[in-house]
VEXDREN-2710 file (C-alpha; in Angstrom, 1 decimal):
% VEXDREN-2710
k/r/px/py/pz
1/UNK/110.3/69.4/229.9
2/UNK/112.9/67.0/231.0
3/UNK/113.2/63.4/227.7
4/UNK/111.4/60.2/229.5
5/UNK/114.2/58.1/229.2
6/UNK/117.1/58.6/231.6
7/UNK/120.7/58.0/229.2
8/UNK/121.6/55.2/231.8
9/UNK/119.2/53.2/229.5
10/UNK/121.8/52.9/227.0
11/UNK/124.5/50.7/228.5
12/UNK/122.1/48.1/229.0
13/UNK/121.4/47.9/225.1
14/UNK/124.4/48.7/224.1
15/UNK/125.2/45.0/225.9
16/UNK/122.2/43.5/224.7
17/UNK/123.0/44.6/220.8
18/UNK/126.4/42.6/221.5
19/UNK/124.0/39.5/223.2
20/UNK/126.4/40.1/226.5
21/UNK/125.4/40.6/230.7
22/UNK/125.5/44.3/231.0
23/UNK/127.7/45.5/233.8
24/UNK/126.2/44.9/237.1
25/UNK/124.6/48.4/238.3
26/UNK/123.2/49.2/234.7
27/UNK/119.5/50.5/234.5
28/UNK/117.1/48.4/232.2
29/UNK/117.7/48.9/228.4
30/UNK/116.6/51.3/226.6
31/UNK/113.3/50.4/224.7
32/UNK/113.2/52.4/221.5
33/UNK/116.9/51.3/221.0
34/UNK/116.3/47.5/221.9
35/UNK/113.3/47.7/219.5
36/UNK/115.7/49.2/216.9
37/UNK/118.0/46.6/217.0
38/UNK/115.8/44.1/216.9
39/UNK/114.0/45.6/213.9
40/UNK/117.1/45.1/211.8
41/UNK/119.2/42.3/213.1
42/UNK/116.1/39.9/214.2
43/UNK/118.1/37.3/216.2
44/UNK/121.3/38.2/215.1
45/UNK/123.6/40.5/217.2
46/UNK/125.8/42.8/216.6
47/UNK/129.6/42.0/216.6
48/UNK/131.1/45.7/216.3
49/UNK/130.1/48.5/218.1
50/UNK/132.1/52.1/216.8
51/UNK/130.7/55.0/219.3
52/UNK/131.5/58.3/218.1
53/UNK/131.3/60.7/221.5
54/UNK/130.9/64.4/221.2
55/UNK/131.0/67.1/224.3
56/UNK/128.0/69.1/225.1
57/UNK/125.8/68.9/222.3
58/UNK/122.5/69.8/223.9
59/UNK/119.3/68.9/221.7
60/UNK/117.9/72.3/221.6
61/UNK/121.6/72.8/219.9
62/UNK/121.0/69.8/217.7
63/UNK/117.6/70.7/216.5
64/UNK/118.1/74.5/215.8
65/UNK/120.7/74.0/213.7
66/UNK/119.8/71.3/212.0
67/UNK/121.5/72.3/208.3
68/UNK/124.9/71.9/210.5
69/UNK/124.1/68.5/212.0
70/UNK/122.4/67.5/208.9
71/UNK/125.3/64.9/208.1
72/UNK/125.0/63.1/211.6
73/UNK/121.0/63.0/211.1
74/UNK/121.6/61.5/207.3
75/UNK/123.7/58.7/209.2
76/UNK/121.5/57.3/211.3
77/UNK/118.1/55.5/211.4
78/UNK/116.7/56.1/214.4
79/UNK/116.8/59.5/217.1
80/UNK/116.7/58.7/220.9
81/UNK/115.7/61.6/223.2
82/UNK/117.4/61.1/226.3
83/UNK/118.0/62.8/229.8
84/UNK/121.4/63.0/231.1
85/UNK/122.4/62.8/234.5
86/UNK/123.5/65.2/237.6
87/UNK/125.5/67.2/237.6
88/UNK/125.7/67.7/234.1
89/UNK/129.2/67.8/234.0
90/UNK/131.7/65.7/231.6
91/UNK/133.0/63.1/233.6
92/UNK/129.9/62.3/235.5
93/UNK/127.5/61.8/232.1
94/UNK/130.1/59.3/230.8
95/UNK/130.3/57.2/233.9
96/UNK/126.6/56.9/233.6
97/UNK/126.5/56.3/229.6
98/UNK/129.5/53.6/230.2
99/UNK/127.7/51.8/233.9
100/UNK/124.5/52.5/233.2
101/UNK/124.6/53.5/237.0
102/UNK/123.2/57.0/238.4
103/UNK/126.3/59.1/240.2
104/UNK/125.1/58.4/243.4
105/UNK/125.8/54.3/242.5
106/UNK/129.2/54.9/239.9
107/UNK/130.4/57.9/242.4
108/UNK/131.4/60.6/240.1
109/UNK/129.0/63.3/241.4
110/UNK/131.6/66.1/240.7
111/UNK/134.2/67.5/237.7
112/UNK/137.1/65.2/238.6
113/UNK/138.4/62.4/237.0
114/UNK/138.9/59.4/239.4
115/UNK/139.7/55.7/237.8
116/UNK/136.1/54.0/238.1
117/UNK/135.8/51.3/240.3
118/UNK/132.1/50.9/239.3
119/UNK/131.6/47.6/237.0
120/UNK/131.5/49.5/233.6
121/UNK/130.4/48.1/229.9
122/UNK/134.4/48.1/229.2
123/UNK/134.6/45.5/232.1
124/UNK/131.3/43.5/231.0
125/UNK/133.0/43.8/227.3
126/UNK/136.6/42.0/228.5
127/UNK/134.5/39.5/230.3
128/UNK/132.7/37.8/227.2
129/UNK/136.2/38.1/225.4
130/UNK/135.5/41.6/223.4
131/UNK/138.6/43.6/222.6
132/UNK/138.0/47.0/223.1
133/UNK/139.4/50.7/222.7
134/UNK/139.1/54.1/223.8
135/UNK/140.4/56.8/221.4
136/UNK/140.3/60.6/222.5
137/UNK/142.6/63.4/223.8
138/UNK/145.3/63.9/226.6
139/UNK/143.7/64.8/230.3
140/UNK/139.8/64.0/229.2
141/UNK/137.6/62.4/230.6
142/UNK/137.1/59.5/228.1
143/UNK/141.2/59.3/228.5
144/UNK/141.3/58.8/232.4
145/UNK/137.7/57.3/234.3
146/UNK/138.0/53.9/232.4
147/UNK/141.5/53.4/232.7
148/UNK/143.4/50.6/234.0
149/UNK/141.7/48.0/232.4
150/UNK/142.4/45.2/229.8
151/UNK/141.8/46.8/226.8
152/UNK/143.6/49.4/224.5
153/UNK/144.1/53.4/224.8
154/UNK/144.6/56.0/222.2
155/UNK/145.0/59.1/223.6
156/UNK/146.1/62.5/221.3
157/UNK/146.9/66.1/222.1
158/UNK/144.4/67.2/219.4
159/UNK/140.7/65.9/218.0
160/UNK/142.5/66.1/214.4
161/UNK/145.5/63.2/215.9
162/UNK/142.4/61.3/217.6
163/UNK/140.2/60.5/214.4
164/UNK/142.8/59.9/212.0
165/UNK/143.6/57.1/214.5
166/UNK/140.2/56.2/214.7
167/UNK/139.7/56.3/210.6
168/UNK/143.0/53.6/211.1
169/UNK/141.4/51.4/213.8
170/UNK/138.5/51.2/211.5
171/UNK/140.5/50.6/208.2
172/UNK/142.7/47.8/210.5
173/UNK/139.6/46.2/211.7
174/UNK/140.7/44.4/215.2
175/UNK/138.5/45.5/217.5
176/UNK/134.7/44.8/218.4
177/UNK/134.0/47.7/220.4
178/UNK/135.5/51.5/219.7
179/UNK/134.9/54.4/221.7
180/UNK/136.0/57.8/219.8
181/UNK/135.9/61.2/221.9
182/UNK/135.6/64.4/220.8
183/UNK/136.2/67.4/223.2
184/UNK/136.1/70.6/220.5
185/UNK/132.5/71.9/220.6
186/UNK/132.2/71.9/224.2
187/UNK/136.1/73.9/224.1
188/UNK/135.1/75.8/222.1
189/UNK/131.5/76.6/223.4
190/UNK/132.5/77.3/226.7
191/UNK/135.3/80.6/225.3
192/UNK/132.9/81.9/222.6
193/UNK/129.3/80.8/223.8
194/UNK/127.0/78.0/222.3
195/UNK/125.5/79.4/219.3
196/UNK/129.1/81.9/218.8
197/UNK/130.4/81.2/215.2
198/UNK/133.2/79.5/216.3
199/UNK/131.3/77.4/218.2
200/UNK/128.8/76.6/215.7
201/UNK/132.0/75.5/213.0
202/UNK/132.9/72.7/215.7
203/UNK/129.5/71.6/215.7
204/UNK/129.4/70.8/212.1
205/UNK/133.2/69.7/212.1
206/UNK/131.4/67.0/214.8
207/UNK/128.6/65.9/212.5
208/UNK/130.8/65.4/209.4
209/UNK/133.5/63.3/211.5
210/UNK/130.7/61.2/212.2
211/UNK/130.0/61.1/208.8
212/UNK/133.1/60.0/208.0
213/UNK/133.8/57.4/210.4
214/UNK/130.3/55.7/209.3
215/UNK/131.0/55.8/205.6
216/UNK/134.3/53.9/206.3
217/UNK/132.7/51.8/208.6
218/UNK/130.1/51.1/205.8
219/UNK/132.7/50.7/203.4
220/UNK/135.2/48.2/205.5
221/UNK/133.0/46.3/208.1
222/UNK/131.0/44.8/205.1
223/UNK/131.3/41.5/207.3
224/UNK/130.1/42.7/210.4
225/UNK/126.8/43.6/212.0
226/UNK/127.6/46.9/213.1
227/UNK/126.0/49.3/215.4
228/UNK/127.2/52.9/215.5
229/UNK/126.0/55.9/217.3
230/UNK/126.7/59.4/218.0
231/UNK/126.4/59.9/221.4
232/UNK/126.6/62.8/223.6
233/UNK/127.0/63.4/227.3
234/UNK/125.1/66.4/228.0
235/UNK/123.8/69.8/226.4
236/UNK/124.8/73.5/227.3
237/UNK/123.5/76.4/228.3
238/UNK/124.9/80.6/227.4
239/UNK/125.7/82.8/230.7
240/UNK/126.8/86.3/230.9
241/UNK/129.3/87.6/229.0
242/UNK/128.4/85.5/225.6
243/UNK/130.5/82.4/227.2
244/UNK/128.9/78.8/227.4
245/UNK/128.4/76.8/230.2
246/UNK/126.4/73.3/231.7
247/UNK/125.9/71.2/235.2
248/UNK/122.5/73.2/235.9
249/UNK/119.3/71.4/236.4
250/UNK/117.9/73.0/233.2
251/UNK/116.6/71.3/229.7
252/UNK/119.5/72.8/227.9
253/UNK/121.7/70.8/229.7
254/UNK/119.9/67.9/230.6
255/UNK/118.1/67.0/227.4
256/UNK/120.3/65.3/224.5
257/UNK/119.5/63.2/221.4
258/UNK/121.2/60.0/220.5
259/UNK/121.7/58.6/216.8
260/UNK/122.2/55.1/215.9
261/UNK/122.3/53.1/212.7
262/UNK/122.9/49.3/212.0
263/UNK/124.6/48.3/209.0
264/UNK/124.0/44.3/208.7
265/UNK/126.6/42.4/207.1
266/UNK/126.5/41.8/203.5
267/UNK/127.1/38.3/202.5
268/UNK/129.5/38.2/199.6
269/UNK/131.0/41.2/199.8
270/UNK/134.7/42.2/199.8
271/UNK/135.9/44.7/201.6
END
């Protein structure tokens, strides 16, 4: 069975944690993560955002094993099922997570890798005066659809290059929203199958980079209302010859799971 919620839902609140218009084509906001946000910040908003994107972590992949995501789970609040978008392909689920726009409105309804034209949540970020960045590797997806805007790029051959510049944007603390990609589970997945040992290493190497990434944040951002989630596009499936695959109309590659946690700012605390 197919999560309620579509995951264009979650540009939409991303916005609305920041207080700002969403982009122009997004779908409402997500309920459960509006509520959320509400829940801790009251009328306060959030002034950083730090997304933490991983490739093709399906929720069936999530929930069986759960001792290797353990570390993602124990840094969040709050679990969002969601149902990613058609064809469940790389580029395409980002454009919808980032517009909160359907293929058919964004117009990625293949595996390529055009500069959007779409209004995005990049776009609605420069408008209200947010400075944003995009950290990930050389030829992804993350690295070419949102180009050519006003905001900043950090693009790596390797995962390993990408979060230690991440770990730094955090530690330098200049910009409100961060996007961080990571492309080694679904690499890996696709040469040795989803639940192949190799594959099943990445998975956990992507849950403790999350952890990571929030303990600094928790550490550094003590004066910011922060929002951070880990966030993937789609799930996966196995096919013949114990390789890994996705784009099918199937629950293994339709249905994810979000995480987010607030941390509020604490008054009177140095960083």
């Amino acid at each position: 069975m197919k999560n309620e919620y579509s995951m264009d839902t979650i540009c939409a609140a991303l916005a609305f944690a920041f207080g700002i218009e969403p982009p122009e084509h997004a779908a409402p906001a997500n309920p459960r993560l509006v509520e959320y946000i509400v829940q801790k910040l009251g009328k306060q908003k959030a002034d950083r955002i730090f997304m933490y994107n991983p490739d093709a972590i399906g929720q069936w992949i999530y929930e069986k094993y759960a001792a290797l995501t353990s570390e993602a789970k124990e840094n969040c609040d709050v679990e969002i099922p969601l149902c990613t978008v058609m064809p469940s392909v790389t580029p395409v689920c980002f454009a919808t997570m980032y517009t909160g726009a359907q293929p058919e409105v964004h117009g990625i309804r293949k595996y390529e890798k055009p500069v959007l034209k779409t209004d995005t949540l990049f776009d609605a970020l420069i408008r209200a005066g947010k400075k944003a960045a995009i950290v990930s590797q050389n030829d992804c997806s993350m690295s070419m659809i949102f180009n050519g805007r006003a905001m900043n790029y950090y693009i790596y051959p390797t995962v390993a290059e990408s979060n230690a510049k991440a770990a730094e944007l955090i530690i330098s603390d200049e910009y409100d929203f961060i996007a961080v990609y990571n492309k080694n589970y679904d690499s890996v997945m696709h040469r040795n199958g989803p639940e192949g040992m190799p594959a099943l290493a990445e998975l956990r190497t992507n849950a403790e980079a999350f952890a990571v990434f929030s303990h600094l944040i928790a550490e550094r951002w003590t004066d910011h209302n922060t929002l951070v989630g880990f966030a993937m596009d789609h799930g996966c499936h196995e096919i013949d010859g114990d390789l890994g695959s996705h784009g099918l109309d199937m629950d293994e590659d339709l249905n994810i799971v979000h995480l987010y946690k607030i941390y509020p700012k604490t008054e009177g605390v140095s960083r």
